[in-house]
C-alpha positions, 0 to 999 in steps of 0.5 A: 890483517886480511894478508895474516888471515890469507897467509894461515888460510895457506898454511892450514891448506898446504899442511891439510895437502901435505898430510893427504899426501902423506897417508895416500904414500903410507896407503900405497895410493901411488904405487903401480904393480907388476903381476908376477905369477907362476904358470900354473895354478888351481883354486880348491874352494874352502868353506870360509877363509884360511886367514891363517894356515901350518904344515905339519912337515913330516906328515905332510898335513896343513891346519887351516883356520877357517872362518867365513869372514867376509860374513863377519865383515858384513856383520854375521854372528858366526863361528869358526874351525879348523880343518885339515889337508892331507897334502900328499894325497891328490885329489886334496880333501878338507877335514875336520881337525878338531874333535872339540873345540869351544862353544864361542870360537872364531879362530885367527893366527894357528900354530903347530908344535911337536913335542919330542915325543912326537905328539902335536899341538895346536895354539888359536888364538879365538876372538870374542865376539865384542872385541876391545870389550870382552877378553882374547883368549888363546885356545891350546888342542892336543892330538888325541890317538885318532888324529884328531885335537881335543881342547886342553886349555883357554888362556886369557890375559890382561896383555892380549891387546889385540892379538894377531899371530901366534908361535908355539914354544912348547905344549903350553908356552908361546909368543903371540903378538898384538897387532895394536897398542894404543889404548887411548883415542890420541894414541890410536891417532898416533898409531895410525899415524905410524907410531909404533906402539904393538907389543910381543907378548910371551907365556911361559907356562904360567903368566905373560910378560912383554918381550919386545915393544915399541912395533908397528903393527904385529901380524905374523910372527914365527921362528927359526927350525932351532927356536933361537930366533923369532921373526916378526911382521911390522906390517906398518913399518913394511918390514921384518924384524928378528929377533934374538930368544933368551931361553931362560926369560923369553925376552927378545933382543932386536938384530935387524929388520928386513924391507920389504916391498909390501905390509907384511902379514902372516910368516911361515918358515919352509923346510930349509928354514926360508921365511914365506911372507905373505903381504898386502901389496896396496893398503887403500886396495884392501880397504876399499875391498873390507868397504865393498862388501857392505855395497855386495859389489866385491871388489878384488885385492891384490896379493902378494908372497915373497920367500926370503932366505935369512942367515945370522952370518949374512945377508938376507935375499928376497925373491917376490914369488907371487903378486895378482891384482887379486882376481885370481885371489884376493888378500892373500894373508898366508903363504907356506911351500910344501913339495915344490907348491906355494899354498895361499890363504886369504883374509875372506876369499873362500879358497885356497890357490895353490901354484906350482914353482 
């Protein structure tokens, strides 16, 4: 009997080691970093975090969602923007892009459309202030004659689980994708566990419907310059998948995925149609980053940003543009290229480093 009871005394001790062994793995614990950064770069500081960031390509303009999130992270009741570069003028200024916005609004993922009339619009996705207790909303803006977006619309939807990233279809269509999915306490084990269980969601206009399943975690999605494919981050699966996009239904049909050395975050699509992918290049770093700002002892993040060049006919290449230990910025969640410059944002550093190619 004394063996049996040291026998599963074992079992339970070599499954409890196995499993830490497992989660270190699945948190980059053991993984060593190599810097690779261009020779040249400069901070401009922000009054918050741009989380999240577009270009206008053809006015040369970047829309930052800003928010001071390190002090949501510590607990503050604040509120957010979103503010606009004029990147082909030196020395860069920020501005206000909104001429109105909601009274509540904390903005994350932000996307750009141009209708073909030229005219531009914003897509927001806006986090109550008790998540998983009161609705998400998406906020829609439409330029008004001095540049500046006014507020069209707010749409909420039983699907909005726990939305992350946003990719504007038209002026009032979009896809948006939940980074979780899991709706019961086994369930969120299952998902921390790395079962995939986000979901992309689209409005047409009108209602929402899921258009893909079974994801691991949704951070960032966006799609090619022709809108025929939709590339999302599976940020737990450390990779990229496309998708194919039915025009008539919205419905996404997988192709492939693309690994990558990282969780990927934020997507954003360059000029020439190359995919800027911004991830976290360690899990238990950014963790232990969220943590030390409850102890006010920051504790820098690395961050990371590839460029992947992706062609339906062949296949794709992943060259890593940036990767800090996070002193120089921390948590890089954005990356997005405009005349031969790499933009990054992060999750709470108040700036934006931007390096010469």
């Amino acid at each position: 009997m004394f063996k049996i009871i040291i026998k599963g005394l074992l079992l339970i001790i070599a499954l409890v080691v196995l499993f830490s062994l497992y989660m270190a793995n699945r948190m980059d614990v053991f993984k060593t970093l190599t810097v690779k950064t261009p020779d040249v770069c400069s901070a401009l500081p922000i009054n918050g975090s741009a989380e999240d960031l577009e270009i206008d390509f053809e006015r040369g303009i970047a829309y930052l969602s800003l928010e001071d999130r390190a002090a949501l992270i510590t607990g503050d009741d604040i509120q957010g923007t979103v503010v606009k570069i004029n990147l082909k003028k030196t020395p860069y200024k920020v501005e206000l892009a909104l001429n109105q916005q909601p009274p509540h609004f904390r903005p994350h993922g932000i996307s750009l459309y141009i209708d073909t009339n030229g005219k531009r619009h914003l897509g927001i996705i806006n986090h109550p202030k008790n998540r998983e207790l009161e609705p998400e909303n998406v906020e829609l803006f439409s330029e008004d004659e001095n540049g500046l977006f006014m507020h069209q619309q707010t749409i909420t939807d039983p699907l909005f689980k726990s939305p992350n990233a946003l990719v504007l279809m038209a002026q009032n269509k979009f896809y948006l994708g939940n980074d979780k999915g899991a709706e019961t306490a086994f369930g969120k084990i299952q998902e921390q566990l790395g079962r995939p269980m986000s979901k992309i969601i689209y409005f047409n206009g009108d209602s929402a419907s899921v258009a893909a399943e079974n994801l691991s975690q949704i951070s960032g999605i966006n799609t090619s310059k022709n809108n025929k494919y939709l590339f999302a981050s599976e940020t737990a699966a450390k990779r990229i998948a496309i998708f194919s996009i039915n025009e008539n239904n919205g419905v996404l049909k997988k192709l492939e995925t693309i690994k990558i050395n990282g969780s990927p975050d934020n997507i954003n699509v360059s000029s020439n149609d190359d995919l800027i992918v911004a991830a976290i290049p360690k899990v238990m770093a950014l963790i232990q980053h969220f943590i030390s700002f409850q102890k006010e002892e920051i504790m820098p993040a690395p961050s990371q940003v590839f460029q992947i060049k992706w062609d339906f006919n062949s296949e794709a290449t992943i060259e890593e543009l940036f990767l800090s230990n996070g002193e120089d910025i921390s948590t890089t969640s954005v990356g997005a290229i405009f005349d031969s410059k790499l933009f990054m944002g992060s999750i709470t550093d108040k700036k934006l480093l931007i390096c010469d190619l």
